[in-house]
C-alpha positions, 0 to 999 in steps of 0.5 A, a space after each residue: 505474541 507467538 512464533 506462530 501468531 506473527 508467522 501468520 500476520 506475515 503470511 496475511 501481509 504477504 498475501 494481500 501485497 501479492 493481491 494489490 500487485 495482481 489488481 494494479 498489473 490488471 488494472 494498469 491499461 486502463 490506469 494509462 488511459 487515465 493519465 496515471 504515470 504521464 502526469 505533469 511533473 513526472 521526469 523523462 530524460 531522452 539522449 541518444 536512444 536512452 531513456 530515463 523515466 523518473 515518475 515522482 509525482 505519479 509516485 505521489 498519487 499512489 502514495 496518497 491513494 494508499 495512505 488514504 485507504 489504509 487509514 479507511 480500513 484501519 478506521 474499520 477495524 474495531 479496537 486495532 492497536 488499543 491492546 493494554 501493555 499488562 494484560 494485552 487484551 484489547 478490551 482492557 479486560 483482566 
């Protein structure tokens, strides 16, 4: 792979983080409504005017969320990571 070609799968990555960020902090009041980041199990310490919220298993959710569809999207996109070790074509060609 060329300097150029992963400077490009960087740049892609990048953008879709940023893009996933704007959708959730768009999102994010109508996810609170939904319960997301108060779900049992989350931790919450309160002493003397300080509060430390630790929300592990909202953190779970999220996480099988993503997972999930990533794999979705990865299921989608013909011959991804079947590029042969001699020739690197996906196709298996010569």
């Amino acid at each position: 792979m060329l300097a150029a070609e992963k400077a490009m799968d960087v740049q892609r990555f990048l953008i879709g983080l940023g893009s996933v960020i704007l959708i959730v902090g768009i999102m994010w009041p109508i996810l609170s409504r939904m319960g997301l980041g108060r779900l049992p199990g989350d931790i919450v310490f309160q002493r003397d005017g300080a509060t430390f919220y630790f929300p592990i298993v909202t953190c779970v959710v999220i996480s099988i969320v993503g997972r999930v569809l990533v794999a979705q999207s990865m299921m989608s996109v013909p011959c991804l990571g079947t590029a042969t070790r001699e020739t690197g074509d996906p196709h298996g060609g010569p």
